[in-house]
C-alpha positions in Angstrom: 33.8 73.9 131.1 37.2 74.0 133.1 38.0 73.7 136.4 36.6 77.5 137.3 33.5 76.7 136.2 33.1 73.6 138.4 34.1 76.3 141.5 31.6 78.4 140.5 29.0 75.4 140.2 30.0 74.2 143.3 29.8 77.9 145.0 26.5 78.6 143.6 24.7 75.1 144.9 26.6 76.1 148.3 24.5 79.2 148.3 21.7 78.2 146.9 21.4 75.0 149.6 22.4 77.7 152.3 20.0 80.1 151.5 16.9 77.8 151.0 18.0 76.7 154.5 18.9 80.3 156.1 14.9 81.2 154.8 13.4 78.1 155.8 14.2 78.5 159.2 13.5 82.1 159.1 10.2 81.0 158.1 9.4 78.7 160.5 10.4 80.8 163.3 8.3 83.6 161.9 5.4 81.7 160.8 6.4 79.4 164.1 3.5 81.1 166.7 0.6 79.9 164.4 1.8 76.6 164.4 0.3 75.4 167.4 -3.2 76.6 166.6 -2.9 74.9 163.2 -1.5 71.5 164.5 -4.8 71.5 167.4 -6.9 72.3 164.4 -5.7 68.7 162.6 -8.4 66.0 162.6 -9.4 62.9 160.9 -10.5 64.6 158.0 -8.3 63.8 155.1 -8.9 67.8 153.3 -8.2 69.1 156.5 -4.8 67.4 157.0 -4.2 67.2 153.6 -4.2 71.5 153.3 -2.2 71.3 156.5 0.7 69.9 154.7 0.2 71.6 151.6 0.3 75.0 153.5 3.0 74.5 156.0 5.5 73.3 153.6 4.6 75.9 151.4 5.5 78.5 154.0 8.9 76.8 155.3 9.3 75.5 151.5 10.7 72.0 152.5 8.5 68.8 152.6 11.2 67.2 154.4 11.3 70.0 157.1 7.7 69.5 157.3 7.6 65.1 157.3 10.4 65.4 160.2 7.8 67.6 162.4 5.5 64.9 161.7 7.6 62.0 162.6 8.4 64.1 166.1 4.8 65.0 166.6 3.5 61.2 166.1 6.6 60.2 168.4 5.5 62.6 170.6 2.0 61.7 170.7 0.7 65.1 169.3 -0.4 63.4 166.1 -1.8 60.8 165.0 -0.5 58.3 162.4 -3.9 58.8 160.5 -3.2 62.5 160.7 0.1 62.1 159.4 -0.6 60.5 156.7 -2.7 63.2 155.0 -0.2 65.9 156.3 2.6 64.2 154.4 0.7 63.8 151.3 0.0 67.8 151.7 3.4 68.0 152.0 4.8 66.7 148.7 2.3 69.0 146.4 3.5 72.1 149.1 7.1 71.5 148.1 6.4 72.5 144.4 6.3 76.4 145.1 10.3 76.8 145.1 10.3 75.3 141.4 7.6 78.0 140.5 9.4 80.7 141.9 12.6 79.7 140.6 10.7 79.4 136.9 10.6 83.3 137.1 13.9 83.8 136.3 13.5 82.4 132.6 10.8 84.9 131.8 12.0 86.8 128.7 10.2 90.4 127.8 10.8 93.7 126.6 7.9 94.6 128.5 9.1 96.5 132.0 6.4 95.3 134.3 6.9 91.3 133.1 11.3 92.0 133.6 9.9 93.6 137.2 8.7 89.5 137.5 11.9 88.1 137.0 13.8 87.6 140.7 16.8 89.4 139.4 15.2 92.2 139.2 13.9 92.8 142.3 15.7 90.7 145.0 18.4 93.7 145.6 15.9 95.2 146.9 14.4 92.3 148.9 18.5 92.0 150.2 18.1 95.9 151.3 15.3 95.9 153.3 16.6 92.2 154.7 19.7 93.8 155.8 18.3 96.8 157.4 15.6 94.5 159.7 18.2 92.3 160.3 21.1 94.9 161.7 19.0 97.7 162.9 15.9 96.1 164.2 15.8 94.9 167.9 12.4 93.0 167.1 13.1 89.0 167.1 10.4 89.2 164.4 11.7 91.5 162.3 14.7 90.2 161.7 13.5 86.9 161.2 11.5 88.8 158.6 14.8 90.1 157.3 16.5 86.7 157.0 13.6 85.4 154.9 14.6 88.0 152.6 18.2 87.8 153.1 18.1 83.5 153.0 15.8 84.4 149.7 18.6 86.5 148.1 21.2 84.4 148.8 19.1 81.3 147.0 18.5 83.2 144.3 21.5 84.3 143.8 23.2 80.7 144.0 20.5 79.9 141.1 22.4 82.5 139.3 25.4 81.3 139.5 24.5 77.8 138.7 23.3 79.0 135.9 26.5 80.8 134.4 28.4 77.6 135.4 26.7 75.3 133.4 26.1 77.7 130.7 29.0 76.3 128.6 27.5 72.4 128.8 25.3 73.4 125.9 28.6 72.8 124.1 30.1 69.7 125.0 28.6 66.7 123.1 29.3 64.5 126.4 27.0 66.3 128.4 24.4 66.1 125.7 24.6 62.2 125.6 24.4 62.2 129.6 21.0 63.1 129.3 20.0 60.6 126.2 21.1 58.3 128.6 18.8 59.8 131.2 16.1 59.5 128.6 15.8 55.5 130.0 13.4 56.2 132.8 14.7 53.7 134.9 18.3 55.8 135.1 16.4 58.8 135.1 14.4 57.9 138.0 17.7 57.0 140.1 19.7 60.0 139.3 17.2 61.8 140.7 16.8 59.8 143.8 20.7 59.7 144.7 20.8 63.3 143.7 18.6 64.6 146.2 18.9 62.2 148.8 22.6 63.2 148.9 21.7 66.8 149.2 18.3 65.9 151.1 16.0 68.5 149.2 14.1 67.9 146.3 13.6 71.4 145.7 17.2 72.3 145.9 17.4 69.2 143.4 14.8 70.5 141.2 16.8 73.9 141.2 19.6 72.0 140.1 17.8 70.5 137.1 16.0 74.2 136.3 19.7 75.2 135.9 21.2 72.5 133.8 17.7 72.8 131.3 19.0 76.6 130.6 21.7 74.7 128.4 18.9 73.4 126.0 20.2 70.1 126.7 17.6 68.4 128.8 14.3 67.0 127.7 11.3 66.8 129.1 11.8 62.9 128.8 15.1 63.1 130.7 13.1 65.7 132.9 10.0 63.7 133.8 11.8 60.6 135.2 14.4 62.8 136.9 11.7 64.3 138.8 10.0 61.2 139.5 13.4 60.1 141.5 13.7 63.4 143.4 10.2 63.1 145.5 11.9 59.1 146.3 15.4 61.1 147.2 13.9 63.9 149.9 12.6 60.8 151.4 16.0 59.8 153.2 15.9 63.0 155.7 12.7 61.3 157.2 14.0 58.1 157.4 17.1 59.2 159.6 14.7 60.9 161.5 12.4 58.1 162.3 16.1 56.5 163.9 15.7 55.6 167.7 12.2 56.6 167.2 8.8 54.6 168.3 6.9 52.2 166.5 3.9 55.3 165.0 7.0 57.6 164.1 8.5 54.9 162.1 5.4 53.9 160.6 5.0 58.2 159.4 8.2 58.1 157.8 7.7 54.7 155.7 4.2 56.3 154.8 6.4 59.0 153.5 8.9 56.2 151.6 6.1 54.4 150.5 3.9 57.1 149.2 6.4 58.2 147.1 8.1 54.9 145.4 4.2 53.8 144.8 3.1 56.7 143.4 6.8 57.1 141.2 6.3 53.5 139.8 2.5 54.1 139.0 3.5 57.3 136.7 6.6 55.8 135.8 4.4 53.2 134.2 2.3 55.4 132.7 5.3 57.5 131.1 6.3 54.6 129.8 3.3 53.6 127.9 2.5 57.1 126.6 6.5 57.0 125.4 6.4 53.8 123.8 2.3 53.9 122.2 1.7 57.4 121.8 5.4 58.8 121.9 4.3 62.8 121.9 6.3 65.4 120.2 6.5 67.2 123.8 9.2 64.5 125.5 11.4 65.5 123.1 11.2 69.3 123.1 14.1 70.7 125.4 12.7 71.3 129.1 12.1 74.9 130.1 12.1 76.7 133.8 8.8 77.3 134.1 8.5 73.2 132.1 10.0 71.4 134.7 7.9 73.8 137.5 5.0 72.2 135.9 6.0 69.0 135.9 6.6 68.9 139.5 3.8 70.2 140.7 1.2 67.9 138.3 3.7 64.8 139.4 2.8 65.4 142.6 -0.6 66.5 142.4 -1.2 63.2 140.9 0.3 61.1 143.2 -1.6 62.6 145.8 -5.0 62.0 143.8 -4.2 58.4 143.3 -2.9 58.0 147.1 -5.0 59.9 148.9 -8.1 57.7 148.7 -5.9 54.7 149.7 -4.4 56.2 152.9 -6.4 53.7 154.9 -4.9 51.1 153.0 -1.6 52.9 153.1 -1.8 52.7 157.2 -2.4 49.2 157.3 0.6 48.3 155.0 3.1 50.4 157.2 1.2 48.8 160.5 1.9 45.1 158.7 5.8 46.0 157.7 6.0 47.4 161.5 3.9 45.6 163.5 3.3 46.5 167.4 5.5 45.5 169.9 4.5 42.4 172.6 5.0 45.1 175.2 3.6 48.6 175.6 6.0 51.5 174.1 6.2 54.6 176.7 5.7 57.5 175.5 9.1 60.1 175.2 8.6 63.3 177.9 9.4 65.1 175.0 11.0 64.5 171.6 14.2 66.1 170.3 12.3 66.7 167.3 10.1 69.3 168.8 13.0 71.5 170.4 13.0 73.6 166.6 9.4 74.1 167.0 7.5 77.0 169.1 7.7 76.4 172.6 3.7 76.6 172.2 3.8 73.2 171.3 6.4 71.9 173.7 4.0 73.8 176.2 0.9 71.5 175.3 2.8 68.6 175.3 4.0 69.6 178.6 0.4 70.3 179.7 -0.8 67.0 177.7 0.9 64.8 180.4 1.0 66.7 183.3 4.4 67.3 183.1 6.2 69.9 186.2 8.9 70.4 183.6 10.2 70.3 180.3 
């Protein structure tokens, strides 16, 4: 791997970063006018909030996109911390779709329809019809429409060169024994962590790692802890959120922190165990695409599972590490946060508190 390579790996995470942000905001802006109707629709109910999170971040595909909302909604008054809880937990198993859709491109068939599957194949013509909405449509809505495709092309396409960057690592003995060291979950767990809280996306994270596992140098039990550390990671961009926020806001971003580094030392614990008792044949298999997809998504299924029933618990923890002020916080007129939502919502707000103005 020389120096070109290291451009090109450097290029291709640009683009792929740029393009999951280009189609995330696309996204919300175009899925933006439902919003409102879907927020109003929250309740107590932990399913309800819980497939709140799960689908919003599934449609802007960033859980820390969607836990920042949250921490301006709660600051805002529009949510409650109860609510947010659930939502965030929705969140994190929403997140998982970019790894799936990214596991497409390691599909390998002679078979025509199965090679239609594979995003190579048919984003040129998703980046076609993107740029003919986007320059020749007057519509706000279709050209959001065609930077969703566009944003989609461009991530794809960083993947892709990622991909043909790292493809000489398979190679170098070094970068082999970088990942045996990986194989000590406690290592594993904080490369992943620093990783994506330095990029703040653990789906841009988990791209990187679907990448480097092309080299057939990665196991699943370097994979498994590295994953673990990613959903600690994404947590950072709520945290600086919560900064200058009230005392509820703060207490929806630790719920996200917390959430995450009890869940991540639970299975941690459990990976462990199975490596050490049962040591199975699969942790030491090299990690594939659609692998690591998997793994992510039944990581954080089963955090969820285990936290979900102690989200009561969870809010009295946060409440006990933030406790409430001597003096009665005022509510914000309206929260910075909520300027990159649909002015629906700042509208309710608006109409919430009597407000003349926004």
């Amino acid at each position: 791997m020389d120096i070109f390579d290291i451009l090109s790996l450097v290029s291709g995470l640009s683009l792929f970063l740029f393009g999951m942000n280009l189609m995330g905001q696309a996204l919300e802006r175009r899925a933006g006018g439902k919003l409102r109707s879907l927020i109003g629709k929250l309740t107590t109910n932990k399913a309800a909030g819980l497939l709140t999170g799960l689908g919003v971040t599934a449609v802007i595909q960033s859980s820390s996109a969607t836990t920042v909302m949250v921490v301006g909604f709660v600051n805002s008054g529009l949510m409650t911390l109860k609510q947010a809880i659930n939502v965030i937990m929705g969140a994190n198993i929403g997140t998982t779709v970019t790894a799936w859709i990214l596991s497409l491109s390691g599909i390998e068939s002679d078979n025509l329809f199965v090679q239609l599957l594979k995003p190579s194949s048919f984003t040129p013509v998703l980046a076609l019809i993107g740029i003919i909405l986007y320059m020749f449509c007057k519509d706000s809505r279709k050209k959001d429409s065609g930077t969703i495709l566009l944003g989609f092309t461009v991530l794809m396409f960083g993947m892709e060169t990622m991909t043909d960057a790292v493809s000489g690592l398979a190679n170098i003995p070094e970068f082999q024994n970088l990942f045996l060291l990986f194989k000590n979950p406690v290592l594993g767990v904080l490369a992943g962590a620093v990783l994506t809280a330095i990029i703040q996306s653990s789906s841009a994270s988990v791209g990187i790692l679907q990448a480097l596992a092309i080299t057939g140098q990665v196991s699943y039990s370097a994979a498994i802890p590295i994953i673990m550390g990613q959903n600690i990671g994404t947590c950072i961009t709520a945290m600086l959120s919560s900064v200058g926020a009230n005392k509820n806001a703060k207490r929806a971003a630790l719920v996200h922190l917390s959430f995450n580094i009890i869940g991540t030392v639970i299975l941690t614990g459990l990976f462990c165990l199975l490596q050490t008792i049962f040591r199975p044949a699969i942790f030491n298999h090299n990690a594939t695409l659609f692998g690591i997809a998997v793994v992510h998504s039944a990581f954080n299924i089963l955090c969820t599972v285990l936290m979900l029933p102690l989200s009561g618990a969870l809010e009295k923890f946060v409440n006990i590490i933030v406790p409430d002020a001597k003096t009665q916080e005022v509510t914000p007129i309206l929260d910075e946060r909520l300027f990159a939502t649909p002015s629906s919502v700042a509208e309710d707000y608006a109409k919430k508190y009597s407000l003349k103005s926004l």
